[in-house]
C-alpha positions in Angstrom: 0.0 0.0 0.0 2.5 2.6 -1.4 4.7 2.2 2.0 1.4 3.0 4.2 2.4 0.0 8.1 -0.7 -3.0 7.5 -1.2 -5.5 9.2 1.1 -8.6 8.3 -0.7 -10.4 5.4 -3.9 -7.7 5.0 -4.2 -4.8 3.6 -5.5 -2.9 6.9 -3.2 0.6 7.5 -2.0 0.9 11.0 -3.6 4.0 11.1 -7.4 2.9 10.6 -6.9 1.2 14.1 -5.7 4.7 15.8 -8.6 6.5 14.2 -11.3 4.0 15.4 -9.6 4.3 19.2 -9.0 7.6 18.4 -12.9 8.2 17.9 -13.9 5.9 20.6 -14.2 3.1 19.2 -13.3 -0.3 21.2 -11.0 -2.4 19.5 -13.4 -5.4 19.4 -15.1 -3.1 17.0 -12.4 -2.4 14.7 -11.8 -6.1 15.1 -15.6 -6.4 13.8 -14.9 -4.2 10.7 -11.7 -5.3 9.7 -12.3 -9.8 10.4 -8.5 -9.8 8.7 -6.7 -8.9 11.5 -6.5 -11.0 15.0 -6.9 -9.5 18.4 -3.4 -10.1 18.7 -2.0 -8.5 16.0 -3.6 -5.3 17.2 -2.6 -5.9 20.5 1.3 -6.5 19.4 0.8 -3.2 17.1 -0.5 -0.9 20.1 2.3 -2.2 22.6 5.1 -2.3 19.7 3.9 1.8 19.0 3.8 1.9 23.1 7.3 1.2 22.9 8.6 2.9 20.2 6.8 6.2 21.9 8.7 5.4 25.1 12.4 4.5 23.7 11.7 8.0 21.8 10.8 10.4 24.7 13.8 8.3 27.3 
């Protein structure tokens, strides 16, 4: 998708999963819209961006 983070073996940006939790959503909702990508795979994306947010401002 032109360089645009997915989800490993969809083509799901990243970002569509910030902007549902952004707007409120709960992530068994985004889960809902988007049946290609596993609970865990959103759960490894958030912590993996957790960390690289917290190695950045150490």
């Amino acid at each position: 998708m032109h360089g645009t983070p997915c989800f490993q073996g969809t083509r799901v940006p990243f970002k569509n999963l910030i902007d549902s939790l952004e707007g409120g959503y709960p992530l068994d909702k985004f889960l809902r819209q988007f049946p290609t990508v596993s609970s865990e795979q959103a759960i490894q994306a958030l912590e993996d961006a957790k960390d690289s947010f917290f190695a950045k401002i150490a």
